[in-house]
Backbone bond lengths (Angstrom), bond angles and torsions (degrees), N, CA, C in turn:
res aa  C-N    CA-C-N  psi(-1)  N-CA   C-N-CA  omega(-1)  CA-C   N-CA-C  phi
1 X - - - 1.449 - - 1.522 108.30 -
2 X 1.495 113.84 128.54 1.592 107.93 171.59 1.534 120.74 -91.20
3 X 1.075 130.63 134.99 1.645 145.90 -154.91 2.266 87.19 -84.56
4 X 1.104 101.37 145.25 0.900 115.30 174.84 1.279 124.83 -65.61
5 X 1.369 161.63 68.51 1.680 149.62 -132.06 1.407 103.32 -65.31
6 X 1.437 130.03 -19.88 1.380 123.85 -169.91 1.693 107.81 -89.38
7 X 1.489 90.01 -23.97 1.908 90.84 -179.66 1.210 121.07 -99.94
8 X 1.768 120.88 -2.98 0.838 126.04 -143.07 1.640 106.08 -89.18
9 X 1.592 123.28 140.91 1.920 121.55 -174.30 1.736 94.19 -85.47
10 X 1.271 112.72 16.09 1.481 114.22 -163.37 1.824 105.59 -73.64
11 X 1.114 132.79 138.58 1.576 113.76 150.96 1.600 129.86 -49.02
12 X 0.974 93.74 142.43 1.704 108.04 -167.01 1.428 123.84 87.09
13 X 1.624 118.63 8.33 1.548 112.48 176.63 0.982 127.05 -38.48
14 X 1.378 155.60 144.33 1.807 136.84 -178.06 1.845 76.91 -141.60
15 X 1.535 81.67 163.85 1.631 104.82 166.39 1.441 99.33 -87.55
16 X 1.513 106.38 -153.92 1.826 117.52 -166.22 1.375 87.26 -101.34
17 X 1.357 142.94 25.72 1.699 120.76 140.56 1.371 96.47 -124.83
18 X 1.277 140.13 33.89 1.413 142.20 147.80 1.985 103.26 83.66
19 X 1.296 112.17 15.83 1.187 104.95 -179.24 1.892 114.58 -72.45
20 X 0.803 134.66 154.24 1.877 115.61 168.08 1.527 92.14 -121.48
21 X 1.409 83.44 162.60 1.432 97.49 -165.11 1.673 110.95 -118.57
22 X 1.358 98.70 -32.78 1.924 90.05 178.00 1.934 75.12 -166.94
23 X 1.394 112.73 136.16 1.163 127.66 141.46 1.312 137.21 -3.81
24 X 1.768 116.79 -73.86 1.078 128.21 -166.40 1.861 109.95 -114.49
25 X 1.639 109.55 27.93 1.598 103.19 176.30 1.539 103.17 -129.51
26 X 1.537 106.86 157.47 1.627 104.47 162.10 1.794 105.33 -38.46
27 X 1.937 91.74 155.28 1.353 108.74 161.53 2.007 102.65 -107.14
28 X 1.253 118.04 6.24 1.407 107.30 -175.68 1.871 127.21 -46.08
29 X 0.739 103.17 169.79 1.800 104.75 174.98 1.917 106.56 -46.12
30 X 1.557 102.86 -53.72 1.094 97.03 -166.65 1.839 123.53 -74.38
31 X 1.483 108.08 -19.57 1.366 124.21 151.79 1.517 110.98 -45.90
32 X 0.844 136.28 -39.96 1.990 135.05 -155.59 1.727 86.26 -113.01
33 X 1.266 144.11 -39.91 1.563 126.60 155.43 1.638 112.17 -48.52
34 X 0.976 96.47 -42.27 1.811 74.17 -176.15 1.399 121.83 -98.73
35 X 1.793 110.69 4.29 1.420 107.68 153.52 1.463 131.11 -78.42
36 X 1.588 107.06 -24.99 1.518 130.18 144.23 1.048 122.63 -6.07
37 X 1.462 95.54 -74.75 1.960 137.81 -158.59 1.495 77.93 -75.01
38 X 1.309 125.92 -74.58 1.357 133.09 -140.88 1.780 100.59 -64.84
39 X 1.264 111.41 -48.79 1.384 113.39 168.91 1.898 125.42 -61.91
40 X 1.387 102.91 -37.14 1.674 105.79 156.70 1.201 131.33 -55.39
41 X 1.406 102.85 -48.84 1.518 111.52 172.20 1.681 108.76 -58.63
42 X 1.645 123.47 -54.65 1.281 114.58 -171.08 1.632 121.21 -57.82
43 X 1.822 103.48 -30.77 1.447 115.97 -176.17 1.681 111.88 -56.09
44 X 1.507 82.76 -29.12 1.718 90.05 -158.65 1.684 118.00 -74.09
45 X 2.045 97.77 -29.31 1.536 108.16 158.19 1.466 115.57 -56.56
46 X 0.993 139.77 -36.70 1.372 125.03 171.54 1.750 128.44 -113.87
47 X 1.320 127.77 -25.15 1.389 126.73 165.45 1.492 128.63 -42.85
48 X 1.418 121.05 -37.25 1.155 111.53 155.02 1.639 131.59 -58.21
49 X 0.948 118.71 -39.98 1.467 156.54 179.13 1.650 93.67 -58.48
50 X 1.271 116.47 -64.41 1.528 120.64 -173.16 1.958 110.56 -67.68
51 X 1.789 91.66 -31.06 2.073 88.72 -161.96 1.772 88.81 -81.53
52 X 1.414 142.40 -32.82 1.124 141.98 141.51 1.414 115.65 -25.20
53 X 1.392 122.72 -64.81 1.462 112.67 177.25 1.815 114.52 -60.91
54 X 1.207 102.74 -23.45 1.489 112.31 170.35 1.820 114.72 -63.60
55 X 1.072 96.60 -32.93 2.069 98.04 -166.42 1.766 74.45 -69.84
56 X 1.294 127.53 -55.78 1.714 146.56 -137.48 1.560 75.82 -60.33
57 X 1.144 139.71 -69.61 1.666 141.58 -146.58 1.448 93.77 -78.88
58 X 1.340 108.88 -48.46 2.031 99.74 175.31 1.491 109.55 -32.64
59 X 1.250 79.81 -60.32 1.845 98.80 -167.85 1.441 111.97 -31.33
60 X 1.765 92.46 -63.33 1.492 111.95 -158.82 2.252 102.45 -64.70
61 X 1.258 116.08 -48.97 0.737 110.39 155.73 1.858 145.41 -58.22
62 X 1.275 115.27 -27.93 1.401 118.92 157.20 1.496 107.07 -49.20
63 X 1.600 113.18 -64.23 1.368 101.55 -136.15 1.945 99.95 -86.36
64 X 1.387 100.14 -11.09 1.595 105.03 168.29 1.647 108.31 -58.80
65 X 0.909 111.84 -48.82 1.362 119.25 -177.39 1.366 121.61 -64.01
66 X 2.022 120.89 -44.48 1.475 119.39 131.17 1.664 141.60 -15.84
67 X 1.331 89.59 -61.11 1.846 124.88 -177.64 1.825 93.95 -67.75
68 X 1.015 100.49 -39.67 1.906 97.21 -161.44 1.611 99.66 -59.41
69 X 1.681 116.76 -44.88 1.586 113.01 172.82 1.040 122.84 -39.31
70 X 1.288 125.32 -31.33 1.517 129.99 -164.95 1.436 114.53 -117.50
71 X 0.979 120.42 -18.96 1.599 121.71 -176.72 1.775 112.09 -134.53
72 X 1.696 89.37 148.90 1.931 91.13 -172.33 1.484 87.03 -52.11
73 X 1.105 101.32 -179.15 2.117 128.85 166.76 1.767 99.22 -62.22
74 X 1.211 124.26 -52.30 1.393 140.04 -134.50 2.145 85.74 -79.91
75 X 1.323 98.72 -61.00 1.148 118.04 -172.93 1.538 105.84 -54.07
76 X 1.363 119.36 -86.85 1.174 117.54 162.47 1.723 137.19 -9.33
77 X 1.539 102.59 -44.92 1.374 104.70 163.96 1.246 121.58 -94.72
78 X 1.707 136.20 -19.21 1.227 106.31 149.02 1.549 129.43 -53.78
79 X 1.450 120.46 -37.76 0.997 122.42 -165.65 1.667 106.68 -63.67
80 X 1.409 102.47 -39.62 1.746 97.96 174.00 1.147 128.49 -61.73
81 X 1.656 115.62 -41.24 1.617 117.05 156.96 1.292 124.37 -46.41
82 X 1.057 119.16 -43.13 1.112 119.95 -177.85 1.626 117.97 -57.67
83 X 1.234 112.01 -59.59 1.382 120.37 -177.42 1.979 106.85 -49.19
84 X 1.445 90.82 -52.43 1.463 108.98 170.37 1.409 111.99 -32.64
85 X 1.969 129.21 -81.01 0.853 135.84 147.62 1.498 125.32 -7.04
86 X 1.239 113.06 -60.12 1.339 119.91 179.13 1.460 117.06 -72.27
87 X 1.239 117.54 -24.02 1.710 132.02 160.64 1.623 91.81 -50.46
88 X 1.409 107.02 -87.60 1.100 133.99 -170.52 1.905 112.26 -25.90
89 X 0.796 107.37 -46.36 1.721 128.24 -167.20 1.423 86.91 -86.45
90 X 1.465 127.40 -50.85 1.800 94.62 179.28 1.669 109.03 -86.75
91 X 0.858 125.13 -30.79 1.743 102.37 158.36 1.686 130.80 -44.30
92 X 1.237 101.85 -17.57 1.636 100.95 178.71 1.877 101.17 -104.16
93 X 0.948 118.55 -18.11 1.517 122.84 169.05 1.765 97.29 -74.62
94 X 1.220 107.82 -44.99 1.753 91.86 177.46 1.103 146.05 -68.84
95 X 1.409 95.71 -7.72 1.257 130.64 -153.07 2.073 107.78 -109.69
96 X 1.116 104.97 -45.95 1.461 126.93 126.09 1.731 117.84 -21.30
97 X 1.144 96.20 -112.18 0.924 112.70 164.88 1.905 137.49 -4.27
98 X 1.479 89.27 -47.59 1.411 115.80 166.33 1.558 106.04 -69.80
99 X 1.248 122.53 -27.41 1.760 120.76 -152.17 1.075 108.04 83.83
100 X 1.492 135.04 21.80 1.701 112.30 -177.72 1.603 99.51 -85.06
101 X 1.102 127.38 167.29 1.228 143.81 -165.48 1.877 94.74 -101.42
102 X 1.425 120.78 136.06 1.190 124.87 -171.64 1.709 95.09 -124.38
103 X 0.916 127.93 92.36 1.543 124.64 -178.84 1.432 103.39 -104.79
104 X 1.730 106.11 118.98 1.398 140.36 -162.61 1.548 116.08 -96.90
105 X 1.425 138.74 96.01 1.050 115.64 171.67 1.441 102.24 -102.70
106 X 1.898 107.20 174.51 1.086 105.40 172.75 1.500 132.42 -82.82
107 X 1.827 108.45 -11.25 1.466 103.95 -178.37 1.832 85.51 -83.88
108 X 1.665 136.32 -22.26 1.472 91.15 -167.17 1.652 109.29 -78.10
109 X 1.522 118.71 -31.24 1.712 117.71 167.35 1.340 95.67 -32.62
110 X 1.516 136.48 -96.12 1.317 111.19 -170.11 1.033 137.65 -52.56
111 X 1.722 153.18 -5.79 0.680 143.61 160.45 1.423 128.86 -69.02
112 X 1.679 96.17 -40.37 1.707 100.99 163.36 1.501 116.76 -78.05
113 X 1.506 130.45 -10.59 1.408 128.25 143.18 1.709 110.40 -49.90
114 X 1.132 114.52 -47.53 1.692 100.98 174.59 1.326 127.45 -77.54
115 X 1.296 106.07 7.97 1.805 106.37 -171.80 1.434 93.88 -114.88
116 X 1.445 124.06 -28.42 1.589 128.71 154.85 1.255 126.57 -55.66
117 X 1.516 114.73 -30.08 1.435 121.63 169.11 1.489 103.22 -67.13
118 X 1.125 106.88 -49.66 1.871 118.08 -158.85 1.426 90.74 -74.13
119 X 1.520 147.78 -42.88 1.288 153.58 -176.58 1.700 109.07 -57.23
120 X 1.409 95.53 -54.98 1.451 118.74 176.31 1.659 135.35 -52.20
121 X 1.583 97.82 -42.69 1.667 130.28 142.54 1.215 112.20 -34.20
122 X 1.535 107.70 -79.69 1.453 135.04 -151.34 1.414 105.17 -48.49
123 X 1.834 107.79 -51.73 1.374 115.11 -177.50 1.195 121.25 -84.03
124 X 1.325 126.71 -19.45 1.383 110.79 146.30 1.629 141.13 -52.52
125 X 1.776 103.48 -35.66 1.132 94.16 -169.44 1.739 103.06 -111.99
126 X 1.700 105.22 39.97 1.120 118.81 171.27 1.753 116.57 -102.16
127 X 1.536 93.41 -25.41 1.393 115.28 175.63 1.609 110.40 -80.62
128 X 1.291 102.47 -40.00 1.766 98.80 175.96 1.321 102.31 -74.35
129 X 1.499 144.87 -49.54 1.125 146.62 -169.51 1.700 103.57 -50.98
130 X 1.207 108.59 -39.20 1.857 115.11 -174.44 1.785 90.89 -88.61
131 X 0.943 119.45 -54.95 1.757 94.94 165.48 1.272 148.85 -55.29
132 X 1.497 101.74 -1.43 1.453 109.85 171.47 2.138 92.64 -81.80
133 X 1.013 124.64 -34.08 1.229 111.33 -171.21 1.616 108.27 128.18
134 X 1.611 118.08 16.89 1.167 112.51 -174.72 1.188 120.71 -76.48
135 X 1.412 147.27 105.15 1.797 131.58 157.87 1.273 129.18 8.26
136 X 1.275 131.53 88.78 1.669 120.20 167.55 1.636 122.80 -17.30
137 X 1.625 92.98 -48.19 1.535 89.67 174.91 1.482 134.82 -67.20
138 X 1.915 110.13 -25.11 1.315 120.98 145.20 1.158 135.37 -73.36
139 X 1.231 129.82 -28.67 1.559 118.31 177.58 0.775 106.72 -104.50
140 X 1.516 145.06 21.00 1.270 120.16 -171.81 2.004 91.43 -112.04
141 X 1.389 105.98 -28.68 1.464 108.38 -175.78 1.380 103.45 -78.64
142 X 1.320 133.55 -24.21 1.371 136.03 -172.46 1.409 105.20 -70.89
143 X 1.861 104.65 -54.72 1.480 91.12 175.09 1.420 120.13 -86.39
144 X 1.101 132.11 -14.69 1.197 124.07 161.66 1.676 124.05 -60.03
145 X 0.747 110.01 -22.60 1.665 128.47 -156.46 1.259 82.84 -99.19
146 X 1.332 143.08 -53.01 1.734 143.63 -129.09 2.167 80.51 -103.57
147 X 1.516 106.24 -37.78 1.331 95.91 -166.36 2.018 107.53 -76.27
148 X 0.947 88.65 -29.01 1.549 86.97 -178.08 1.769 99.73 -86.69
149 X 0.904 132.75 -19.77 1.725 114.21 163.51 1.300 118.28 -66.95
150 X 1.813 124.05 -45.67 1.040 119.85 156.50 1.257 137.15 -57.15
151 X 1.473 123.71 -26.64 1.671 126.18 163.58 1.406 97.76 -67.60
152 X 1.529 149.33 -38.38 1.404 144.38 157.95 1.459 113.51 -37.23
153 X 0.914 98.60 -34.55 2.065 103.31 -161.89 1.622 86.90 -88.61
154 X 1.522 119.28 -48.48 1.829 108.89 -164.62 1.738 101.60 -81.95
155 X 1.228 119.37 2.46 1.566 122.73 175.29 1.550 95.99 -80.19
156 X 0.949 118.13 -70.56 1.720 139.85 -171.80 1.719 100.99 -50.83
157 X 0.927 127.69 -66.09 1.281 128.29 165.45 1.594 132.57 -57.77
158 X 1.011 115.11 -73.87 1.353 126.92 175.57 1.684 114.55 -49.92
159 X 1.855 89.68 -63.01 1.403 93.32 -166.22 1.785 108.39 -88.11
160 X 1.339 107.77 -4.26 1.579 104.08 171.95 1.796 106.48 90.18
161 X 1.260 133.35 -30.71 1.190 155.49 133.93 2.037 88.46 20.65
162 X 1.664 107.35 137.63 1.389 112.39 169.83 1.828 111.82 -119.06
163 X 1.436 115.57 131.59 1.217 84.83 158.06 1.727 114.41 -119.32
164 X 1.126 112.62 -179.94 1.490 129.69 165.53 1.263 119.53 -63.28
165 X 1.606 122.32 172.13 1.376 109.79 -153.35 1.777 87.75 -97.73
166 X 1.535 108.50 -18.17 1.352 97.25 161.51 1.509 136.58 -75.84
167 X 0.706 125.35 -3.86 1.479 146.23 -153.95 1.510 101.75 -117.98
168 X 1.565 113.63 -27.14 1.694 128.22 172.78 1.271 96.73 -82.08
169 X 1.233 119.72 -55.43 1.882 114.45 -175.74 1.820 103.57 -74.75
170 X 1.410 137.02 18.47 1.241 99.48 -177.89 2.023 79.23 -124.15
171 X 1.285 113.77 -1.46 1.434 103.43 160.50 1.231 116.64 -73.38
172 X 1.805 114.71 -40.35 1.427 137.00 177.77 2.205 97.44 -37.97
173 X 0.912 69.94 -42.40 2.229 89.13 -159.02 1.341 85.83 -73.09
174 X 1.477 141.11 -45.46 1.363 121.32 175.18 1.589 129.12 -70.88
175 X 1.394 109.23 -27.09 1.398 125.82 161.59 1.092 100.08 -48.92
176 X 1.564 136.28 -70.02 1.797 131.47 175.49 0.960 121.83 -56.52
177 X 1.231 126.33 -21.09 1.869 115.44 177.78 1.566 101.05 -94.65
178 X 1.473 116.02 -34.77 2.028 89.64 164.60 1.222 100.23 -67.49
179 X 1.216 156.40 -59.09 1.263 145.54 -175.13 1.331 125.24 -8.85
180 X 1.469 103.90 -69.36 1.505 127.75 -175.43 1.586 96.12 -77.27
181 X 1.298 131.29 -67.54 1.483 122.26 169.61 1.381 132.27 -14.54
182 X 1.422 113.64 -66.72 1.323 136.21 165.89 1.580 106.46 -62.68
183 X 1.123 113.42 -35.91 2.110 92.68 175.30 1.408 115.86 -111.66
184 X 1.436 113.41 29.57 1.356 127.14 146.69 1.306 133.92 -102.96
185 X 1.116 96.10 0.54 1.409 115.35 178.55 1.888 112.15 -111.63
């Protein structure tokens, strides 16, 4: 008698494009609906959350690029930290405030000291980059685009992090649009 591959508790079950999904569960129809479900539901805890943090970086990048006409680089980015900071400082008073418990180690202080350095960088030489005279619509995708391929590359490396072969071609697709960006300009 041959065992069904879609029902089967066997190792190696795949659905009908041969993907497997966990070892030790059915591959039936109703198994891959509720990884669906299960994967919709998880997207849905954070994607809003992320396309919001997306308007937040528009922002931050538009109006640097605004700001850059009128103010040195140097100036401009204190002034943005600052406000930043001051964001920052009443969220942890509220947070306080609330009674939530803030548990401090010392590798994350430094680590978020290095992402403040790298933040701190960034916006400076985001302001000179828009003072040379670059297009919002070019520099802002170049460096945006160039920073999230490289946080791809230090995930994969550093952090050991896997991706998919889709997830390889849609970095692939950002490699070509700075490409074309940068030599249209």
């Amino acid at each position: 008698m041959t065992e069904n591959p879609h029902t089967s508790r066997s190792p190696g079950c795949a659905n009908s494009r041969g993907f497997s999904f966990y070892q030790e569960e059915p591959c039936g129809w109703e198994t891959y609906r509720t990884r669906v479900r299960q994967n919709y539901t998880t997207m849905m805890n954070w994607l809003p959350l992320a396309l919001f943090t997306a308007l937040c970086l528009a922002g931050y990048n538009f109006f640097i690029k605004l700001a850059a006409e009128h103010l040195p680089p140097a100036v401009g980015a204190v002034v943005l930290q600052l406000v930043a900071a001051g964001l920052g400082a009443a969220w942890l008073v509220r947070l306080k405030l609330q009674g939530q418990p803030l548990a401090v180690s010392g590798k994350g202080l430094g680590l978020a000291a290095l992402a403040g350095l790298s933040v701190g960088l960034a916006e400076i030489l985001t302001f000179v980059v828009f003072k040379r005279g670059v297009p919002a619509s070019v520099g802002t995708p170049v460096i945006v685009g160039g920073s999230v391929l490289l946080a791809a590359v230090l995930g994969l490396v550093v952090l050991r992090e896997a991706l998919t072969p889709g997830q390889a071609g849609g970095l692939l697709l950002i490699v070509a649009g700075i490409t074309l960006l940068a030599r249209g300009h």
